[in-house]
N, C-alpha and C positions, 0 to 999 in steps of 0.2 A: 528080728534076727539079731544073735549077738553080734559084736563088734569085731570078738575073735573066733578064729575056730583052731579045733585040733591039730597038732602038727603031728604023726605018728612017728616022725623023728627024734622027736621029743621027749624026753626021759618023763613021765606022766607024774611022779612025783615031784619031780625038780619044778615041771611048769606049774603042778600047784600051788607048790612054797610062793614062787614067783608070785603068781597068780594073787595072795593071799598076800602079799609083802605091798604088791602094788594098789590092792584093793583098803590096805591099811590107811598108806600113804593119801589116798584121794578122799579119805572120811574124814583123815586128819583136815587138809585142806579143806571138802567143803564145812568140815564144824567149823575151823576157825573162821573164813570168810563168812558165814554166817552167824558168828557172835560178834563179828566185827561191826557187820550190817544192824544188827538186832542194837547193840551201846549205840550206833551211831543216830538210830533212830530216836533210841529213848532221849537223847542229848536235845536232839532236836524236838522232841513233845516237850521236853521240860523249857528248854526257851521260849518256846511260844505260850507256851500253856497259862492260863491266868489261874488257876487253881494253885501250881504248883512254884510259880514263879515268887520270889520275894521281890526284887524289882519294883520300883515303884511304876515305869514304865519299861514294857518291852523294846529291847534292843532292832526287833523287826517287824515287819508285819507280812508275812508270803500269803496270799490268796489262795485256798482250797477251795477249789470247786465243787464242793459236795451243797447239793439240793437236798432240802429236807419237805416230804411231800408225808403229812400225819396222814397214819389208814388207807393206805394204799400200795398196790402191786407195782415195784418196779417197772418203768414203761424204757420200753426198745428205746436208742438213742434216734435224735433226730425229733424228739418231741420238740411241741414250740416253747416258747421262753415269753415272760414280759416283757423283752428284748423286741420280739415279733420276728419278720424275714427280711426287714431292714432296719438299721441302724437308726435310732429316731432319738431328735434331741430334746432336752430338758428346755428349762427356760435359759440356761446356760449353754443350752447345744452340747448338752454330755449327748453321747453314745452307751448302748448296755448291748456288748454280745450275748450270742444265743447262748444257753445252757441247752447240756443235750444227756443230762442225767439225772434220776430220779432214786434216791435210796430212802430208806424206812427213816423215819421221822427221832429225832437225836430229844425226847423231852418233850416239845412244845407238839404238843397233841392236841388233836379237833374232835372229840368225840360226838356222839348222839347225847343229845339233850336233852327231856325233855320242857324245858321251859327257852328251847331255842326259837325264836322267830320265824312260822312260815314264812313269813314275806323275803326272808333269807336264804331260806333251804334249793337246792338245786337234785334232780335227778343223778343218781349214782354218787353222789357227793354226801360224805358224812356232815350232819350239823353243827357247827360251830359253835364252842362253849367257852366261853372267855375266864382264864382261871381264876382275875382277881376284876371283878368289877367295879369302877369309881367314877366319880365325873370328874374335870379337869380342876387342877389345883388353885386357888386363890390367889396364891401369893407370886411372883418373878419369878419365870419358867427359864432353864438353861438347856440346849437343845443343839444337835447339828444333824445333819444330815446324812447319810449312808445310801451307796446305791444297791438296797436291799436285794433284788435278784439275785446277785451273782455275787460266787461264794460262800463261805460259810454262816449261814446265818446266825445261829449261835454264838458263834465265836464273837460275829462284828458288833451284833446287839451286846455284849457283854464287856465287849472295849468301850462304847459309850457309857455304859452304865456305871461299871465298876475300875475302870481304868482314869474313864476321863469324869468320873461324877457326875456324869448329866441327867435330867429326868424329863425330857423332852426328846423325842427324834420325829423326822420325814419322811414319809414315803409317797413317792408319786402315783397314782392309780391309772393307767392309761385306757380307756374305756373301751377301745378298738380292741386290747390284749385282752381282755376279758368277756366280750360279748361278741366275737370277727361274726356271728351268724346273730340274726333277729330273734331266731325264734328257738335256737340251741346252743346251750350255755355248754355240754357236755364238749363242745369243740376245745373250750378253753381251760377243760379241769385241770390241767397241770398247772395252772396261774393259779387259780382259785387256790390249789392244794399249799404251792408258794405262800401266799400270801395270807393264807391261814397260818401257817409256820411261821411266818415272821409277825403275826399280830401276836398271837399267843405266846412267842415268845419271849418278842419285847413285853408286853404285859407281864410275862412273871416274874421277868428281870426290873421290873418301877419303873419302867420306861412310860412317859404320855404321848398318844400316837397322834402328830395331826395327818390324815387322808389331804393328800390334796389331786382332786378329782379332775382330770382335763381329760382331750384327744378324742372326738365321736368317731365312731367308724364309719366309715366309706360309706357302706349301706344305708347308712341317715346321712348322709349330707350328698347334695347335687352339686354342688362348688369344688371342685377337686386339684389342687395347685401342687406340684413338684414342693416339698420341703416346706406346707404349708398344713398348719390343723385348722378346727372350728368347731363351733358346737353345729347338733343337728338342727337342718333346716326345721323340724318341728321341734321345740322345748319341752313337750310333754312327755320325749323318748328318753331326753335329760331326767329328766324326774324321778321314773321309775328306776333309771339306775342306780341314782341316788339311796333311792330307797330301800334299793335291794342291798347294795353292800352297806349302808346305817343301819338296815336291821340285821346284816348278818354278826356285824362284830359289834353292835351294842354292850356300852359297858367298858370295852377295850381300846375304841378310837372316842380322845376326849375329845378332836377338831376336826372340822373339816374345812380344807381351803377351797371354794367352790369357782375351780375354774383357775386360770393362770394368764397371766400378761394382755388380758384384755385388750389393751389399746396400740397392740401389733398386729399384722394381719399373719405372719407369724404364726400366732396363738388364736386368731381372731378372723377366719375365712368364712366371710358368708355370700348366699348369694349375691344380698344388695352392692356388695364392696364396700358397704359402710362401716366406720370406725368410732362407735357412741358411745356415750355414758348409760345415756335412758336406753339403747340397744340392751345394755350388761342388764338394768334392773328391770328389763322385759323375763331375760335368763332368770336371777333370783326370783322373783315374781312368779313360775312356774315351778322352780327348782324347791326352793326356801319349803315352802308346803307341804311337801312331800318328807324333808329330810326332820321338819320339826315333829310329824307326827309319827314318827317313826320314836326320835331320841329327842324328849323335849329339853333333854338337861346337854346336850352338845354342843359346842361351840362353834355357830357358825363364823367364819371369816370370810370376808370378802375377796377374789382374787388376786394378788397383787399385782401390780402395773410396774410394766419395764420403767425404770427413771430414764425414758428418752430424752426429754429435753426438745424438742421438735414437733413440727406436725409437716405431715406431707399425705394428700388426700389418699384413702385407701391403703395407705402403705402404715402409717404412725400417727399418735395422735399424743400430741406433750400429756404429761401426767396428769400436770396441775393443771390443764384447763382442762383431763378427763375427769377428773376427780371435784369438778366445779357442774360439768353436767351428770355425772352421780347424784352428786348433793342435788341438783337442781331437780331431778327427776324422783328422789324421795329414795334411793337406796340406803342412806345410812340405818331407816329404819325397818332394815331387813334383816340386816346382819347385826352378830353382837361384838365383832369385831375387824379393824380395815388391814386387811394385808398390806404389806409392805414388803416390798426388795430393794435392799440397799448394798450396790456392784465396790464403792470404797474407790475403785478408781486406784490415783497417787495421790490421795490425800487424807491426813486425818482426821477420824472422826469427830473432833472438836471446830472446827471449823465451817464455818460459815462460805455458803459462796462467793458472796459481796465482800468480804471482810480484807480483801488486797492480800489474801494468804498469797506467794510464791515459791515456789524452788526451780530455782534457777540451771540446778543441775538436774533438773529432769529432762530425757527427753519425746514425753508426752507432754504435749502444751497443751491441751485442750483446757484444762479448767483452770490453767493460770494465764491463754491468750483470749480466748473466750469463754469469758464467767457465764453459768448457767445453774441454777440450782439443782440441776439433775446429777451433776457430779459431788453434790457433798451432804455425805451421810445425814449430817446435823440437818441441813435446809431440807431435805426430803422426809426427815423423819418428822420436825415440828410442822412442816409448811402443809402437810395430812390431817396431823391433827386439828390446826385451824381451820380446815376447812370442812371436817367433820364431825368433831367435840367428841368422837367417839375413842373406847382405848385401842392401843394397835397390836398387830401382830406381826411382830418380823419374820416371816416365813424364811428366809434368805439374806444373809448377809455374810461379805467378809473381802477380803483383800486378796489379788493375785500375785504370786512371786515368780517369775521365775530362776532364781537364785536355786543351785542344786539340781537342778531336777536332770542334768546330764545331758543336753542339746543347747543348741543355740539359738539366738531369736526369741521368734515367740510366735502364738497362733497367731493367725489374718483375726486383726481389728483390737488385739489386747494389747497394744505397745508397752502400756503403762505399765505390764506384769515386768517391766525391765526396769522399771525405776524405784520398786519395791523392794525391800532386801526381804530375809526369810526374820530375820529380827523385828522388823517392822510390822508385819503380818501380825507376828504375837505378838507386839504392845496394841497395834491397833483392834486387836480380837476383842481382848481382855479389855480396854478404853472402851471399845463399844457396846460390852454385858454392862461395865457400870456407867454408861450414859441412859443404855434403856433403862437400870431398875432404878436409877435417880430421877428418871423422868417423873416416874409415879403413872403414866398414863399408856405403859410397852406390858400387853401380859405377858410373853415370851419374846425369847430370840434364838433362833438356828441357823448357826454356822454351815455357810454352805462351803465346804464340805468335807467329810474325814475320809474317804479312798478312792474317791475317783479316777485316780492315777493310775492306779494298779490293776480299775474294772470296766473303763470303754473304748478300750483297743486303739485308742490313739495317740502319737504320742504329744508332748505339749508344745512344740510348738508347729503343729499339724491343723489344719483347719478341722475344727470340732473337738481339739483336744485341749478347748478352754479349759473346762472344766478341771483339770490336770493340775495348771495353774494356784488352782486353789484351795487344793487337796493339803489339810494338815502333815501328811506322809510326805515321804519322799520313793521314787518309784523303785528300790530296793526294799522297801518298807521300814528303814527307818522311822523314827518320829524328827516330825521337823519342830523349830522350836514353840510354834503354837502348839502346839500337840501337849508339852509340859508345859508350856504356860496356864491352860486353861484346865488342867488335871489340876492345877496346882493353885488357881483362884479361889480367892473367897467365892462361895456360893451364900449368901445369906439369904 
């Protein structure tokens, strides 16, 4: 019904004029308020834009939540997410909220192949075809990490690639978000569809992808702990996973990190409560097999070990005496490369732990009241190498700041993130790409991490909102100053 009605009062001409005067007046306004809307917009694609931008770096970075799922019908919101239905943390204890949208695939497309891998293919799921296939690169790999679900994956794969020049990135594979049923994979096609989009197109963009594979589901393991993963009580359910996403993106992931922080219970819940070295190479021992005859040119890596520093039964087990029963148990000759994580602490990456280094104006003591080699980068990176002769893999490294980021304090247990300035961050970044490639024995290194700030709901100095900490951004999406520091390094 209209708004107005006939007045027969009303001289019928007069209220048309009117009628027509006032109908003028409201076109005018809505045209202008929507050329208003319409400039305001294009202003704001051209800031962001990396196509259109001259900018050496963007002024910001905003989070779009747009999912890109290649070949497929938009699904109702409320689909699940790599996220899952609770918040699950990284080796960092990041968080990744749900995504609850699915729109048509922006480029990076998974089509039917046919020289695609049964051992890949899934029911209702198109075949996954890798655009440009190579094996991983020879020479010092530059790399950070992305928490690839959520957001725009294009966009973020293209800030690493062509913003910050890297030819390495991360993604975590959580095994529970992709197989929650034994026997039907179809539960979890919107992961699958995910992360076909983000392989394919990090791949077109010269990105090298290392897979790092953790998290069994429920279903396989009898050990069940609040805030707690593990591989399955049977290894050989390990395997087939493996096998199944090596041979789906064959070609496109040149690494795989098999497995994460082993020597926490953490990452490491098994029945026995046992915390071992020869445990882990019982895992590769069943695992390994299965991923080599898949992709014999792939790079296996070892999982890397928290630099705890400690042992406490069942709970932690120090690095260096886990990485002593590795060796003792015959794992180096499993893999062709030892993962490594190195946290930076407040110290820099030149430094020795023994070496009487101090800073008196910290107020984190730990590695200046009690020396440990698990706080400095240097003694954890070489103290590996001697005891494996094998070359490393830095899967994780970097500094936490909390300088900027808009709160006080800091998360429960990262003090140190107060003693780091955001200046510090980036020299120490940039000091420790040219420690690994002078070492001659680091194939890559990946900054942990370019937006985590902005994609696991917490804020930093929140429990679980480490991660935040050591986000190159700042949570406006500025770039902080590693951000130009490492755009702006030699990469040789």
């Amino acid at each position: 019904m209209s708004r107005y009605t006939f007045n027969p009062k009303i001289d019928p001409g007069r209220d048309r004029k009117r009628r027509m005067a006032i109908g003028a007046l409201a076109f005018a306004v809505v045209f202008l308020v929507g050329l208003a809307l319409f400039i305001i917009g294009i202003r704001g694609l051209g800031g962001n834009s990396l196509a259109s931008s001259g900018q050496t770096t963007p002024t910001r970075f905003a989070v779009v939540v747009t999912i890109y799922a290649p070949n497929v019908t938009p699904q109702a919101a409320g689909t699940s997410s790599p996220a899952g239905s609770e918040p699950q943390a990284t080796s960092q204890g990041s968080t990744a909220p749900s995504s609850t949208s699915v729109a048509p695939t922006n480029g990076a497309t998974a089509t039917a192949a046919s020289n695609a891998n049964p051992l890949g293919a899934f029911p209702g799921l198109a075949d996954f075809r890798c655009p440009s296939p190579h094996a991983a690169p020879t020479g010092f790999g530059y790399g950070i990490q992305s928490n690839w679900p959520v957001g725009d994956i294009g966009y973020w794969n293209t800030i690493m690639a062509e913003r910050l020049k890297l030819n390495w990135t991360k993604a975590q594979v959580r095994w529970k978000d992709f197989q929650p049923d034994p026997n039907d994979y179809s539960k979890a096609q919107t992961n699958w569809q995910l992360l076909d989009a983000f392989t394919a197109d990090a791949n077109k963009k010269g990105l090298n992808i290392l897979f790092g594979i953790i998290d069994a589901p429920p279903w396989s393991r009898s050990t069940i702990k609040p805030d707690k993963t593990g591989p399955p009580d049977d290894f050989s359910l390990a395997a087939k996973f493996f096998e199944k996403v090596i041979a789906r993106y064959k070609g496109c992931v040149q690494a795989v990190e098999v497995w994460n922080e082993m020597n926490i219970d953490r990452e490491w819940t098994t029945p026995s409560g046992a915390i071992a070295g020869a445990d882990y190479v019982k895992f590769l021992k069943a695992v390994v097999p299965s991923i080599r005859a898949v992709d014999p040119g792939i790079l296996v890596v070892m999982g890397a070990l928290a630099p705890t520093g400690f042992s406490a039964p069942g709970q932690s087990e120090d690095d260096f005496a886990y990485m002593d029963q590795f060796v003792a148990a015959g794992g180096p000759a499993l893999v062709d490369c030892i993962g490594v994580h190195l946290n930076g602490y407040n110290m820099p990456p030149d430094k020795d732990w023994n070496e009487g280094y101090n800073n008196p104006a910290a107020k984190f003591r730990g590695p200046f009241d009690n020396p440990n080699h698990s706080w400095s980068f240097k003694s954890t990176l070489y103290g590996y190498y001697q005891r494996t002769s094998k070359p490393q893999c830095v899967t994780e490294f970097g500094w936490a700041s909390m300088q900027n980021l808009g709160v006080p304090g800091n998360p429960p247990g990262f003090e140190f993130a107060l003693d780091n300035t955001e200046q510090q961050q980036a020299d120490w970044i940039v000091q420790g790409f040219k420690m690994m490639r002078d070492a001659g024995f680091v194939k890559f290194g990946i900054v942990f991490n370019l937006d985590y700030i902005q994609k696991i709901g917490q804020k930093p100095n929140e429990a679980r909102g480490d991660p935040a900490t050591y986000s190159i951004i700042r949570p406006d999406g500025a770039p902080r100053p590693a951000f130009d520091a490492i755009a702006n390094m030699p990469k040789p």
